[in-house]
Backbone as a chain_set.jsonl record, in Angstrom:
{"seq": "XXXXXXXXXXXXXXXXXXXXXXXXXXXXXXXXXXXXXXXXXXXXXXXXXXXXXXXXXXXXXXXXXXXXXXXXXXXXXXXXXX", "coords": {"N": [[28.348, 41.519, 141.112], [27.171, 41.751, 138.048], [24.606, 44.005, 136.456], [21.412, 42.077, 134.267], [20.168, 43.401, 131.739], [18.573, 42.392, 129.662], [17.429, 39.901, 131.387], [15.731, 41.614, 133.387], [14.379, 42.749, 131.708], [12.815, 40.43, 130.355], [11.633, 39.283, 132.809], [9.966, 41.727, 133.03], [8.297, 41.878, 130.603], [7.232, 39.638, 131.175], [4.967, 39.435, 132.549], [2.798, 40.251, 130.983], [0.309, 37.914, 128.493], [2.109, 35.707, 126.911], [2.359, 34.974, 123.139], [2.269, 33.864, 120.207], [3.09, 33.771, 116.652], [3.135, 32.319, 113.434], [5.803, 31.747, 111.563], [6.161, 33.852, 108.511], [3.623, 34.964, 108.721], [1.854, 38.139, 109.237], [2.727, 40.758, 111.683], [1.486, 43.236, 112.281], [0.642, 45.562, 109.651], [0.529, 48.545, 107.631], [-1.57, 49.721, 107.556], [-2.567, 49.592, 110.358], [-3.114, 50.473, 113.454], [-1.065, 50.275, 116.328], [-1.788, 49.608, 119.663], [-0.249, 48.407, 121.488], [3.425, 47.027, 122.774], [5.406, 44.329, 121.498], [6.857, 42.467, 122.83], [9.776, 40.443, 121.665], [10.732, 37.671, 122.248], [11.683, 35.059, 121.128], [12.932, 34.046, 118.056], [13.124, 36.074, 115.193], [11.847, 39.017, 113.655], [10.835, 40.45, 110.706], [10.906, 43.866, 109.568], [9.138, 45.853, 106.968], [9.043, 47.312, 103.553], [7.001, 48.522, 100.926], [7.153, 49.004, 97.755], [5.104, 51.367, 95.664], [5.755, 50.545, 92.655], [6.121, 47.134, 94.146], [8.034, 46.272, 94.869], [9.746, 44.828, 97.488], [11.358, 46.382, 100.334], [13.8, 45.658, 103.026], [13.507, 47.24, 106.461], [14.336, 46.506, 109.104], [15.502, 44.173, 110.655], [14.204, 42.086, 113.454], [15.601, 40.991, 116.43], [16.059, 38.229, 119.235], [14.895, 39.404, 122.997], [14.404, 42.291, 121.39], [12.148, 45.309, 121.406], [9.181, 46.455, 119.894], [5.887, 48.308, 117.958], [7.717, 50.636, 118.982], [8.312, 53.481, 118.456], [5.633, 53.997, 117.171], [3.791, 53.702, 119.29], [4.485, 54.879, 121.801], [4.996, 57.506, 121.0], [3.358, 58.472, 119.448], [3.261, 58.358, 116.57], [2.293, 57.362, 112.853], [2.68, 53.971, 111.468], [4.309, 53.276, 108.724], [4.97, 50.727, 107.268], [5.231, 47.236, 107.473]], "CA": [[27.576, 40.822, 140.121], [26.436, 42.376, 137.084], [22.986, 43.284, 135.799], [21.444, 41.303, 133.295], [19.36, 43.822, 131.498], [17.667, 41.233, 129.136], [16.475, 39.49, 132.396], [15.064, 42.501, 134.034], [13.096, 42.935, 130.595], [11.9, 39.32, 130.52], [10.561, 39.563, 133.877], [8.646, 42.459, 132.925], [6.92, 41.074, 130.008], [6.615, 37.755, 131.993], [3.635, 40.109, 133.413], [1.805, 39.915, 129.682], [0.08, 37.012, 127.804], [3.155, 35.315, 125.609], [1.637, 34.9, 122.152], [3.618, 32.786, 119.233], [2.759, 33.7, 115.389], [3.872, 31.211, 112.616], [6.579, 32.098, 110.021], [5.329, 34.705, 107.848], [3.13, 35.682, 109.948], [1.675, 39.516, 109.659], [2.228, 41.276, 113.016], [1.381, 44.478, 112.244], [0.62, 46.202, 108.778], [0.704, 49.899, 107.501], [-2.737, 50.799, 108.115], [-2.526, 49.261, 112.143], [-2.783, 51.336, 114.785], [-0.72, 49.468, 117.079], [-1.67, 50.242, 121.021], [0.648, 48.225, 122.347], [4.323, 46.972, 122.432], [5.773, 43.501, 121.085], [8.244, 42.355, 123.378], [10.226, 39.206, 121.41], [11.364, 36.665, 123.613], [12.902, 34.251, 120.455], [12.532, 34.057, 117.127], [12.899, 36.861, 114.588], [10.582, 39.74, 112.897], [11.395, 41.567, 109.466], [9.982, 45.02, 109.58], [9.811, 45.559, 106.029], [7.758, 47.956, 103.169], [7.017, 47.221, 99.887], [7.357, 50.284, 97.063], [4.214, 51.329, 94.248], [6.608, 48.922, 91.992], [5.682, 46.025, 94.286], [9.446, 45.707, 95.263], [9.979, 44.537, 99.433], [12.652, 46.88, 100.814], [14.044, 45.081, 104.656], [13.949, 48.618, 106.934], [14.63, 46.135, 110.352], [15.506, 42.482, 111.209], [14.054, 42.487, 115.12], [16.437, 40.012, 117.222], [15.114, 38.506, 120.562], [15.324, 40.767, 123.684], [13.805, 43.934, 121.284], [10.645, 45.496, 121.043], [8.209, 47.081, 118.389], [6.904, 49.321, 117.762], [7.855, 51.833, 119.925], [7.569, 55.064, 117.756], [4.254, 54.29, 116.933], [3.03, 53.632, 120.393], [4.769, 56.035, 122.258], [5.21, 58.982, 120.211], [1.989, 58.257, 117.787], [4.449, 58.281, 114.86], [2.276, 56.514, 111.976], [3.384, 53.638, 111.351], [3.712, 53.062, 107.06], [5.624, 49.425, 106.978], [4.919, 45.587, 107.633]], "C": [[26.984, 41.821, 139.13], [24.931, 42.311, 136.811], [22.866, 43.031, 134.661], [19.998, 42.181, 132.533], [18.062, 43.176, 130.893], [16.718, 40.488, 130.047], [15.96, 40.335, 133.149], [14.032, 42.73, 132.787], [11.838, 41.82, 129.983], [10.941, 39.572, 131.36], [10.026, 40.753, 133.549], [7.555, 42.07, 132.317], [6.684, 40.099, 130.249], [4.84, 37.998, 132.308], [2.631, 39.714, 132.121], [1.527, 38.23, 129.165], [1.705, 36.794, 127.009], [1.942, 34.994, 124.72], [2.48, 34.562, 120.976], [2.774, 33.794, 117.738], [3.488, 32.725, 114.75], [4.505, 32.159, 112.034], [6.111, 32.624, 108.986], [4.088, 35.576, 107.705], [2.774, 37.144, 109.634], [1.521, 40.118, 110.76], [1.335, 42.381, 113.03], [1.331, 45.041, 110.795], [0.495, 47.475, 108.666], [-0.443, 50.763, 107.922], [-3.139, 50.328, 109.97], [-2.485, 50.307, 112.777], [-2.599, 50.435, 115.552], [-1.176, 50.641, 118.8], [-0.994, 49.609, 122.244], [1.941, 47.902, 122.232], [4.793, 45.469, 122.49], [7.266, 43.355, 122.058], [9.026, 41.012, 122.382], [10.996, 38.839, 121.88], [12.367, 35.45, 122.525], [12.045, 34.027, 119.333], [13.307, 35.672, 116.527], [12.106, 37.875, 113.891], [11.167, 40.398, 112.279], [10.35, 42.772, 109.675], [10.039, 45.524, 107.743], [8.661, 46.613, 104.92], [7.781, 47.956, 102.057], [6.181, 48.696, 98.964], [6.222, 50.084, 96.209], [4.657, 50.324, 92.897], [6.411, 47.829, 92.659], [6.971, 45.317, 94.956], [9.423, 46.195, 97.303], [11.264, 45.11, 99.592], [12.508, 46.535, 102.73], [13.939, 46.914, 105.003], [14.436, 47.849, 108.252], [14.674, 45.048, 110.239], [15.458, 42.711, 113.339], [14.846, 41.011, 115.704], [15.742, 40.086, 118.482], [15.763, 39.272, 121.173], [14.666, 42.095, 122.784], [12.342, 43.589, 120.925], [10.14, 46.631, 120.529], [6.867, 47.24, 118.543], [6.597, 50.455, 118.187], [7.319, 52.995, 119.364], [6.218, 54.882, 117.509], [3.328, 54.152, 117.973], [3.38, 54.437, 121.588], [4.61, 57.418, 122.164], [3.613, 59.077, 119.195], [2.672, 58.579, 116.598], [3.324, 57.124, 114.285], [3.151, 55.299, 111.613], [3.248, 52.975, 109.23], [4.571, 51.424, 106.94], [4.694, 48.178, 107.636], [6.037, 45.567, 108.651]], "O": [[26.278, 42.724, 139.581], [24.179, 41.337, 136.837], [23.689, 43.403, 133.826], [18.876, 41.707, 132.714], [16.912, 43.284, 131.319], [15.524, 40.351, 129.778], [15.454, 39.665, 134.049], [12.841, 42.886, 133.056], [10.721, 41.991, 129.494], [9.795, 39.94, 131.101], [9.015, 40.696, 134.249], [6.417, 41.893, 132.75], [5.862, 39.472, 129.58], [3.888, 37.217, 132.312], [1.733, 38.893, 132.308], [2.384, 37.377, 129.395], [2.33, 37.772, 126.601], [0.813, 34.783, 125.165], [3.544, 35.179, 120.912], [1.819, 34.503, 118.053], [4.443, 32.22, 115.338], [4.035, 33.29, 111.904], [5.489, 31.816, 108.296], [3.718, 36.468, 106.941], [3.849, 37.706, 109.842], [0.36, 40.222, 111.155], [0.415, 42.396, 113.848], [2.526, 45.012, 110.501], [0.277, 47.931, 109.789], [-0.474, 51.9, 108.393], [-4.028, 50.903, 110.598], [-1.608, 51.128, 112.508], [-3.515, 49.641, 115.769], [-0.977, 51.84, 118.997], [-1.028, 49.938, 123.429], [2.255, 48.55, 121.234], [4.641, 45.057, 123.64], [8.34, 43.95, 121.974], [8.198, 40.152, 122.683], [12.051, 39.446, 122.069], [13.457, 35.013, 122.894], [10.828, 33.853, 119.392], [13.964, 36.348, 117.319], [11.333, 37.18, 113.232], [12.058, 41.08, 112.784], [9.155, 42.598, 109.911], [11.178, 45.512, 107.277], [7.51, 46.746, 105.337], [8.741, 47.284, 101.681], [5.127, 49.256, 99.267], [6.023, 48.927, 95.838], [3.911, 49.529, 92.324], [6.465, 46.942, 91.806], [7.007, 44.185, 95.438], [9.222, 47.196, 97.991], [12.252, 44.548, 99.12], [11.625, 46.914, 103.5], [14.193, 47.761, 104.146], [15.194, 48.639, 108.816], [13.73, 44.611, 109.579], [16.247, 43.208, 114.143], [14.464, 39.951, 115.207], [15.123, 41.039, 118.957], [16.764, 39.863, 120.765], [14.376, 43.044, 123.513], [11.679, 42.632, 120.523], [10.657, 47.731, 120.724], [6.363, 46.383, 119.269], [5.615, 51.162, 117.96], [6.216, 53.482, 119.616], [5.566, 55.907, 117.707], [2.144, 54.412, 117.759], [2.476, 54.654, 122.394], [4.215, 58.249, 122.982], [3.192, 59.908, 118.39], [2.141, 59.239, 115.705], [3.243, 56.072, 114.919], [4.348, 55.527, 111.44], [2.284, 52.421, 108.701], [4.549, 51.264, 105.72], [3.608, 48.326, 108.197], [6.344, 44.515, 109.21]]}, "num_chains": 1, "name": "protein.A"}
């Protein structure tokens, strides 16, 4: 039988609160210090950052199963995006 990595990662964050946002939604902005990690279970999240011109450049589309955001809560990597 194969493993089902996705379900070994559910059941972990099964352990945390689930927590919904609506559609458009801000998880996280540039000046956040995030201290923890976003597991998404379904739905989508644009990671996304938005130039002195005012123009929104995509840097990530998050699909369920991943989670965000790592570099900045692991590593303390700043994080400068939406």
């Amino acid at each position: 039988m194969k493993d089902n990595p996705a379900g070994k990662i559910d059941k972990f964050f099964s352990r945390f609160p689930l927590r919904s946002f609506n559609k458009g939604f801000i998880i996280l902005g540039p000046d956040d210090n995030p201290s923890e990690v976003f597991y998404l279970k379904k739905g989508y999240v644009k990671s996304y950052g938005i130039s002195s011109q005012g123009t929104e450049t995509t840097i990530h589309i998050f699909k369920p199963h991943s989670y965000f955001p790592l570099m900045s809560v692991l590593a303390d990597i700043p994080k400068r995006h939406y």
